[in-house]
C-alpha positions as a printed NumPy array, in Angstrom:
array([[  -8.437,   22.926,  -63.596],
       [  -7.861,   20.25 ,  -61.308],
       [  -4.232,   19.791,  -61.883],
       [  -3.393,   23.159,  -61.903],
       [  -5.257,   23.868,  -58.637],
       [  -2.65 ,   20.878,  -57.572],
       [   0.886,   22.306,  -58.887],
       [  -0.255,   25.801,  -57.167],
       [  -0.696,   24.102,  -53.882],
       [   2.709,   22.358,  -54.355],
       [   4.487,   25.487,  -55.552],
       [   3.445,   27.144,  -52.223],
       [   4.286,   24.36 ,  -49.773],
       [   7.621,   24.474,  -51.536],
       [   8.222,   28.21 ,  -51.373],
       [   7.003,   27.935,  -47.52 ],
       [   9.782,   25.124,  -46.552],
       [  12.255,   27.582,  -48.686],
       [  11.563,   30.549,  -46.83 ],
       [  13.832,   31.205,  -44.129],
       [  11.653,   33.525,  -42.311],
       [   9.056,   30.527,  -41.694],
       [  10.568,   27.508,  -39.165],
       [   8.866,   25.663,  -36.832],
       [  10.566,   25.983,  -33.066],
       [  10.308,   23.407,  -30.227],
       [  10.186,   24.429,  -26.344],
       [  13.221,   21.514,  -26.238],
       [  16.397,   22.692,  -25.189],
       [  18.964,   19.551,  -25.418],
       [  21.382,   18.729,  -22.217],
       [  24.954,   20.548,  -22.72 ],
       [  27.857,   18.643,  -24.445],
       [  29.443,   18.729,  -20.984],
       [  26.   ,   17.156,  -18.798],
       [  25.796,   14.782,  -21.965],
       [  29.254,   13.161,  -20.805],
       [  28.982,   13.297,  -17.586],
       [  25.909,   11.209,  -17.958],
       [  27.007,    8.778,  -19.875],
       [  30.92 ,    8.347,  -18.481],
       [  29.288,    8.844,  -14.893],
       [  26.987,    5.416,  -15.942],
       [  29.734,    3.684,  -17.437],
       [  32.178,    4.496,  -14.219],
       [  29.28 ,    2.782,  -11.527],
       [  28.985,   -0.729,  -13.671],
       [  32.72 ,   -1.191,  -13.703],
       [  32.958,   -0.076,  -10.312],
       [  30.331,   -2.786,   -8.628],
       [  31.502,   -5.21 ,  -11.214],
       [  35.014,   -4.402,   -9.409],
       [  33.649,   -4.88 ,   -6.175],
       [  31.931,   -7.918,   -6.717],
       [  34.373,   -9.985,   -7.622],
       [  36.911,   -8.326,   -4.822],
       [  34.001,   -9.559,   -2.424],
       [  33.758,  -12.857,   -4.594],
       [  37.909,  -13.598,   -3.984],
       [  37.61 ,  -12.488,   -0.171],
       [  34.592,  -14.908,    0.748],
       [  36.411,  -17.998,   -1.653],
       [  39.891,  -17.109,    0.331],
       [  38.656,  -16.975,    3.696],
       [  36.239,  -19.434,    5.291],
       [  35.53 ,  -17.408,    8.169],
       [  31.475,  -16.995,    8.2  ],
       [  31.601,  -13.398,    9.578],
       [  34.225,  -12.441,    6.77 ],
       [  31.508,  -13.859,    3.591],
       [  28.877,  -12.067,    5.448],
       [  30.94 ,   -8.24 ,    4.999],
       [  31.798,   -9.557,    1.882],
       [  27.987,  -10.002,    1.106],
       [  27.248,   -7.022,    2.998],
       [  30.351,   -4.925,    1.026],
       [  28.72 ,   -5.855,   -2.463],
       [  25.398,   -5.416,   -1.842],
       [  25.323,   -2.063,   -0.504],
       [  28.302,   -0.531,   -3.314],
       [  25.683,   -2.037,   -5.795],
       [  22.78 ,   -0.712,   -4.794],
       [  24.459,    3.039,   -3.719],
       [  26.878,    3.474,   -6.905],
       [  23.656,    2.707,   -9.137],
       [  21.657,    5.444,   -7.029],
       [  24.314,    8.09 ,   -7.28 ],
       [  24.896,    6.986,  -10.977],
       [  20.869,    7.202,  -11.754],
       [  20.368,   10.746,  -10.031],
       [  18.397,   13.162,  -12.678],
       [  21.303,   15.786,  -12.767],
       [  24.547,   14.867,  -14.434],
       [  26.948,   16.608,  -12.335],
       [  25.42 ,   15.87 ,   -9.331],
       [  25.454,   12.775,  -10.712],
       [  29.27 ,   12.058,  -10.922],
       [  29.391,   14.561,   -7.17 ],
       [  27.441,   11.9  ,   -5.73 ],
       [  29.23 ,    8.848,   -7.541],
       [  32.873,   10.464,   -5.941],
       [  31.467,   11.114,   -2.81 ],
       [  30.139,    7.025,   -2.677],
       [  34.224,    6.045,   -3.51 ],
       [  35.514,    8.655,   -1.768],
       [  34.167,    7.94 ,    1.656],
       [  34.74 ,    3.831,    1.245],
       [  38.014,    4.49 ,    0.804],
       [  38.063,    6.433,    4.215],
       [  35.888,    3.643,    6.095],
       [  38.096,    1.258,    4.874],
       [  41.735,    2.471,    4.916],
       [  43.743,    1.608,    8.233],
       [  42.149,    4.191,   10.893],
       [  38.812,    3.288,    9.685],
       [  35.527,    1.793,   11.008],
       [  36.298,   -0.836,    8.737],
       [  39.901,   -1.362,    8.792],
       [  39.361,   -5.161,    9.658],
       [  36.305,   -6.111,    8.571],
       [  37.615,   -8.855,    5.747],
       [  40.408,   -9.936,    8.174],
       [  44.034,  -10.93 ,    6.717],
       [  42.103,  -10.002,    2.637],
       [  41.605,   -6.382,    4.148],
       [  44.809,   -5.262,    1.929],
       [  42.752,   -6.175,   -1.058],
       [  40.125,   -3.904,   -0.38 ],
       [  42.094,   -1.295,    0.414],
       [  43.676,   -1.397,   -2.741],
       [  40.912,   -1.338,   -4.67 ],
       [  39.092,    1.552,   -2.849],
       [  42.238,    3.779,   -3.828],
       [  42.226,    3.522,   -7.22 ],
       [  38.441,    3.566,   -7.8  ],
       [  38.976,    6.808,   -5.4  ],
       [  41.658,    8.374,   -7.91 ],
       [  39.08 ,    7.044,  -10.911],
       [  36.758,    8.691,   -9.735],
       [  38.914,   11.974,   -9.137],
       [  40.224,   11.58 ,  -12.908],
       [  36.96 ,   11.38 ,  -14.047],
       [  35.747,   14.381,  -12.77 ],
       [  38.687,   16.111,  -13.501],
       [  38.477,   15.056,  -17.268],
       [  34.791,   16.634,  -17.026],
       [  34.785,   19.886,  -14.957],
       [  36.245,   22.944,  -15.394],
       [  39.262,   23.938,  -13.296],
       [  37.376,   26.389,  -11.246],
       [  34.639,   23.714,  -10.836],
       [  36.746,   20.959,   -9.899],
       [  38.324,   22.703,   -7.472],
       [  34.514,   23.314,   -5.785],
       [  33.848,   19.371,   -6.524],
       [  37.407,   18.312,   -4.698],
       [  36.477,   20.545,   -1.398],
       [  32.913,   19.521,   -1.265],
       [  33.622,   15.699,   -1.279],
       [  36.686,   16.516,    1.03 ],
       [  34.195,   18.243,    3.677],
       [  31.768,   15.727,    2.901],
       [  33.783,   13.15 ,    3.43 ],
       [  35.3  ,   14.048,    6.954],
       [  31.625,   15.903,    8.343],
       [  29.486,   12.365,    7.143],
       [  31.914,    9.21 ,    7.652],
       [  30.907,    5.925,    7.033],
       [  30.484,    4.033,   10.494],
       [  29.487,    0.712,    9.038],
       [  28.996,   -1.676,    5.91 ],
       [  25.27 ,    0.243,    6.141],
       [  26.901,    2.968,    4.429],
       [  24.728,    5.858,    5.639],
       [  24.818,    8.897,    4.267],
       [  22.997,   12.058,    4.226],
       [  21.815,   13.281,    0.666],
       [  24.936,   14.549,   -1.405],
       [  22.051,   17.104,   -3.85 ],
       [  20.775,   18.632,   -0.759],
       [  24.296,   19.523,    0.795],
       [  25.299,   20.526,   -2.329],
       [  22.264,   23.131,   -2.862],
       [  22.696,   24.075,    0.766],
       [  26.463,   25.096,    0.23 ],
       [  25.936,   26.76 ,   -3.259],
       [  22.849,   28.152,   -2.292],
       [  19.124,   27.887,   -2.96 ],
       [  19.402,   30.1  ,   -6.044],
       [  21.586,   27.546,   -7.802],
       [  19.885,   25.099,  -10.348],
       [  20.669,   21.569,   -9.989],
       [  19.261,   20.806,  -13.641],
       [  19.638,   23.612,  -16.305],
       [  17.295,   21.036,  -18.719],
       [  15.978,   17.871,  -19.42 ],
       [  16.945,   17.442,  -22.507],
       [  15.107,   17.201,  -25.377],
       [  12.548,   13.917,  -25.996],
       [  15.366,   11.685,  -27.705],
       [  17.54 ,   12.218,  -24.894],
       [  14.771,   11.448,  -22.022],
       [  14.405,    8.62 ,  -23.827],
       [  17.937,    7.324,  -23.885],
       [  18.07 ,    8.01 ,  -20.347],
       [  14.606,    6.316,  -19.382],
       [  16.141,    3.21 ,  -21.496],
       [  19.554,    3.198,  -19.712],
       [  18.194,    3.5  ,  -16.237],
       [  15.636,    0.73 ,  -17.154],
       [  18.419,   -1.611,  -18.266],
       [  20.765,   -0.507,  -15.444],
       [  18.271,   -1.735,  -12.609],
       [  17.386,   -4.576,  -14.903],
       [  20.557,   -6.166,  -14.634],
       [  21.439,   -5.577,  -11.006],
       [  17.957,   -6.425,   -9.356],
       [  18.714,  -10.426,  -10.196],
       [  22.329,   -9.593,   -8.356],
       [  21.241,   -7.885,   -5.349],
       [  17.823,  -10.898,   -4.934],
       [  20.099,  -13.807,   -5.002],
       [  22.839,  -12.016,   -2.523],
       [  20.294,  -10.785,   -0.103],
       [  19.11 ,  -14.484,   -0.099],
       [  22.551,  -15.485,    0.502],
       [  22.987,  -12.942,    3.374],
       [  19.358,  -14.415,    4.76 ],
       [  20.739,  -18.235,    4.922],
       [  24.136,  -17.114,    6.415],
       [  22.453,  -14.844,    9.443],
       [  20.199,  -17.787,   10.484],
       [  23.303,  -20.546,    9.602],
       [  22.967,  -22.008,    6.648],
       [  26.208,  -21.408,    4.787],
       [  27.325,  -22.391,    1.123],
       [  29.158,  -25.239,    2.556],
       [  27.322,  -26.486,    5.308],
       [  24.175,  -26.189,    3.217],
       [  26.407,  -28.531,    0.566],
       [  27.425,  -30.984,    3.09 ],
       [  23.817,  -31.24 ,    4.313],
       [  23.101,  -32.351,    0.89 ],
       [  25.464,  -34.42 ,    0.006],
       [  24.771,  -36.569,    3.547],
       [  21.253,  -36.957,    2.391],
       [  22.653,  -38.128,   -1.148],
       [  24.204,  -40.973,    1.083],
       [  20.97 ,  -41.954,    3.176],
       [  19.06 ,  -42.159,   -0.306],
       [  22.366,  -44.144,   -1.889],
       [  21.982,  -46.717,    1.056],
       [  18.186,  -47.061,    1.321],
       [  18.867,  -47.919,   -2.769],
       [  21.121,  -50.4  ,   -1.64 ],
       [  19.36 ,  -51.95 ,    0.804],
       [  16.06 ,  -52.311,   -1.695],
       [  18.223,  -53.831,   -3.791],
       [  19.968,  -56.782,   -1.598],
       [  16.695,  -57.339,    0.174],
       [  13.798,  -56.634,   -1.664],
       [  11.757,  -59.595,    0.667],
       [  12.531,  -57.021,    3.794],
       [  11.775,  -53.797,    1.643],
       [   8.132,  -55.622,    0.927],
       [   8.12 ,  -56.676,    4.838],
       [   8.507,  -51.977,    5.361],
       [   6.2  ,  -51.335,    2.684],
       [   3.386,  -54.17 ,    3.786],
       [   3.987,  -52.378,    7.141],
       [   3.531,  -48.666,    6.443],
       [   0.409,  -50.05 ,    4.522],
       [  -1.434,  -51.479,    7.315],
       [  -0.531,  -48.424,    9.405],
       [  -1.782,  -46.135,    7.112],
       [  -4.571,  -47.869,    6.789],
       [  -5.353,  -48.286,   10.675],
       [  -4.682,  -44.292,   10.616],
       [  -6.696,  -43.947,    7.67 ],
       [ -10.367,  -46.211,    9.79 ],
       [  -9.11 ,  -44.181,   12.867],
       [  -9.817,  -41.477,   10.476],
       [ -12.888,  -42.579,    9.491],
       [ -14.244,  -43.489,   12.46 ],
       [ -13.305,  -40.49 ,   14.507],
       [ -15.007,  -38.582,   11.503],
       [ -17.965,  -40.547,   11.356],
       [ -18.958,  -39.734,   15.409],
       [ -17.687,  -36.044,   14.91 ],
       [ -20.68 ,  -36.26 ,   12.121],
       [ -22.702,  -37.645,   14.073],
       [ -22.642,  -35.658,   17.211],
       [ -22.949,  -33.025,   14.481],
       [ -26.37 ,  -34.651,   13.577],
       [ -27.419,  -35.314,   17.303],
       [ -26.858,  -31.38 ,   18.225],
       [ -28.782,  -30.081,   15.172],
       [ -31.361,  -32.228,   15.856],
       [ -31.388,  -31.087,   19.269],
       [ -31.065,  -27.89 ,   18.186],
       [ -33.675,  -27.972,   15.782],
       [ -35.871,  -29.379,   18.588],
       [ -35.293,  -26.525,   20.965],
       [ -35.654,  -23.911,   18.233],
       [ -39.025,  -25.471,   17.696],
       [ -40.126,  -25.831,   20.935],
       [ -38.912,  -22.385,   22.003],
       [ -41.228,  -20.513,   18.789],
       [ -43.947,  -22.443,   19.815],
       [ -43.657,  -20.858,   23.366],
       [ -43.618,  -17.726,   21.976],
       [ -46.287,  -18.112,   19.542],
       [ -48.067,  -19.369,   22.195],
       [ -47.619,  -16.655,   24.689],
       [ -48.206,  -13.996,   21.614],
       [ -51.75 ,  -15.559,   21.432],
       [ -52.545,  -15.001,   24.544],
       [ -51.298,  -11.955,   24.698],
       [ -52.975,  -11.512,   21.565],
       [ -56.577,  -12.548,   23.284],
       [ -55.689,  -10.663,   26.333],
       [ -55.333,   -6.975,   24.104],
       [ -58.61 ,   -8.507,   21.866],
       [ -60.243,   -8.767,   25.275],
       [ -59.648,   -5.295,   26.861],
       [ -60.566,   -3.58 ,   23.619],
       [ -64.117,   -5.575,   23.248],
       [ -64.258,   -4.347,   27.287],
       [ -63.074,   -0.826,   26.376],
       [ -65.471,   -0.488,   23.21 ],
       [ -68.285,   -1.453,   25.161],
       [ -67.667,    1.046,   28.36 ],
       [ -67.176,    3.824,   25.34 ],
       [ -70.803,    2.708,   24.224],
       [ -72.209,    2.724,   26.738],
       [ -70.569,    6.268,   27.714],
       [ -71.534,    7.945,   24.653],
       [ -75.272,    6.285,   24.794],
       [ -75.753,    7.674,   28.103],
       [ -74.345,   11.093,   27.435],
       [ -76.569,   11.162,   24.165],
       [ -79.734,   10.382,   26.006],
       [ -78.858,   13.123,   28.517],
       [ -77.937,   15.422,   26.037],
       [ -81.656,   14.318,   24.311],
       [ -83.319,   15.266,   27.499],
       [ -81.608,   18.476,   27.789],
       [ -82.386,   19.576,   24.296],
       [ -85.848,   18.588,   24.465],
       [ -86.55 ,   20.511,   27.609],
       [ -85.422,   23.403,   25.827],
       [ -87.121,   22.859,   22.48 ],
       [ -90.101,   22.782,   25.553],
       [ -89.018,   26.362,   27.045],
       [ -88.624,   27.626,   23.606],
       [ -92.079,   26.924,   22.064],
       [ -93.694,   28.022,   24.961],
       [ -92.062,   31.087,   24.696],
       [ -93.095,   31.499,   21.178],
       [ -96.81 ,   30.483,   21.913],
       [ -97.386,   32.422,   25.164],
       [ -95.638,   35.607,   24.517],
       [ -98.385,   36.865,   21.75 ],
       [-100.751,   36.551,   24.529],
       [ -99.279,   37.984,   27.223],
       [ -98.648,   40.845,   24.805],
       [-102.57 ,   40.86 ,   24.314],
       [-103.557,   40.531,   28.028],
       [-100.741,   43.221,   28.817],
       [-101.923,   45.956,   25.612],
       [-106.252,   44.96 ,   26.092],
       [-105.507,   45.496,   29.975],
       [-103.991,   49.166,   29.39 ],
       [-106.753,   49.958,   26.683],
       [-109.537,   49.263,   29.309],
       [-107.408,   51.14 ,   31.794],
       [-107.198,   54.629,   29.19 ],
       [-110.736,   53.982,   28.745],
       [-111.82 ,   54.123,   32.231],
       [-110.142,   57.083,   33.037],
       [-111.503,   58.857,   30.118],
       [-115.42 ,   58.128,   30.748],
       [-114.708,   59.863,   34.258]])
């Protein structure tokens, strides 16, 4: 019974997954071929591009020894690294690669002869130059390769515009944001993101934006730290020089332990007994800071005694003092009451007095009164 309860199950499970009018639908809807490429080419565009830069920087710094031309160089590489990967990283695709053209776009304007920054790297300038055009006309391809005609023609204008209205006026590179120009020209009805893609691609994109600021955040630590040490003076080379003179000094002092190791003993027996005079100085001058320590919290301890017995002592006689006025102020309240009592005594006998000879007399002034008026009718009626 058993089994066959099992192969009926089975049958209908089968016949379920069979049936094409039963499927199981996700909310998902995955990013467009189009958004797919433009992610990934967009990515794959920004690491050759600082990679590009760095190592234009690299040649300019290792050709020219002025320190103001490493420090744009520094500057230059820093700043395309960190802005390419922010364009490159931004949650929309196409803005995405807008942002990414934009970013070469207007370095090749600050840059080119006319510029802000048509002599920032000195007699290397050429090489720059160079280099800004054609990751300018990559970039171009690029989105050419990935838009629609009618769409790159939008692309082209807005970087154009955005390029002339927003220049670059120094290796800062500040810019206003590229997705909120963008909505504000297309208008506010226009989506930026049609989806997010479905879980495998979120994924994917949470892994490549992980491993993108993975590998430039060692890049952009150790060149800011450069930068730090050539604003305040220590260069590469000067920093290397430093070194190398203090190679010397220990080189020497080796020698010298070496040829005379009688006058190295001499220095060391030296610094030993002035250490060790520093070191009793040290002791002693801690042993009387210790003990003035000990005199003032002994005095201290003295006058914190001597002060709560004053006040112990004056809250005694205080404490008599109160005692006092109470035993005097108990007594006048006896004395009070007692005489009020024996007044009141007095009054309520006299009363008690007044009352029972009320009582008593009044049934014989009645008699006298009624006898006196019967002998009266009595009179009067024997006449």
């Amino acid at each position: 019974m058993r089994t066959r309860c099992r192969s009926l199950v089975a049958a209908l499970l089968l016949g379920l997954t069979g049936c094409s009018l039963v499927s199981l639908k996700s909310p998902e809807r995955p990013l467009s071929t189009r958004d797919l490429n433009a992610r990934i080419l967009t990515r794959e565009f920004s690491a050759e591009f600082t990679v590009a830069v760095e190592q234009c920087a690299d040649d300019i710094a290792a050709r020219d020894p002025d320190p103001q031309i490493r420090r744009n160089a520094l500057r230059w590489k820093i700043i395309v690294t960190d802005q390419s990967e922010r364009a490159a990283l931004q949650l929309a695709p196409s803005i995405a690669l807008l942002d990414t053209w934009s970013l070469a776009a207007g370095m090749k304007a600050f840059l080119s002869p006319g510029g802000p920054g048509e002599a920032i790297f000195g007699r290397e300038q050429p090489s720059a130059v160079a280099l800004a055009n054609h990751w300018d006309a990559a970039a171009q391809a690029l989105a050419q390769q990935l838009l629609e005609p009618r769409d790159f023609a939008r692309y082209a204008q807005f970087v154009h515009d955005y390029t002339s209205e927003h220049p670059y006026v120094s290796l800062k590179f500040v810019r206003p944001s590229v997705a909120q120009l963008w909505l504000q020209r297309t208008g506010a009805g226009t989506p930026l993101l049609d989806s997010l893609g479905t879980v495998p691609q979120a994924l994917a994109d949470t892994a490549d934006r992980m491993q993108m600021m993975a590998a430039s955040l060692p890049s952009q630590s150790v060149w800011r730290t450069q930068l730090a040490l050539e604003r305040s003076g220590l260069s590469g080379p000067d920093l290397h020089a430093a070194l190398l003179r203090l190679d010397g000094r220990l080189a020497e002092m080796s020698a010298l332990a070496g040829n005379s190791p009688e006058l190295v003993r001499q220095s060391l027996g030296d610094i030993r007994h002035t250490l060790l005079e520093v070191v009793g100085r040290l002791d002693t001058s801690s042993a009387a800071t210790l003990q003035t320590l000990h005199s003032e919290r002994s005095a201290l301890s003295a006058t914190i005694s001597s002060e709560r017995a004053a006040v112990l002592s004056a809250a005694d006689v205080q404490r008599k003092a109160l005692m006092a006025d109470a035993a005097t102020l108990a007594r006048q309240v006896v004395s009070a009451s007692a005489t009020e009592l024996r007044r009141l005594v007095l009054e309520l006998g006299v009363l008690a007095i007044l009352l029972a000879l009320l009582v008593l007399g009044l049934p014989f002034a009645a008699g006298y009164f009624v006898g006196r008026a019967a002998r009266a009718r009595s009179r009067t009626t024997g006449t």
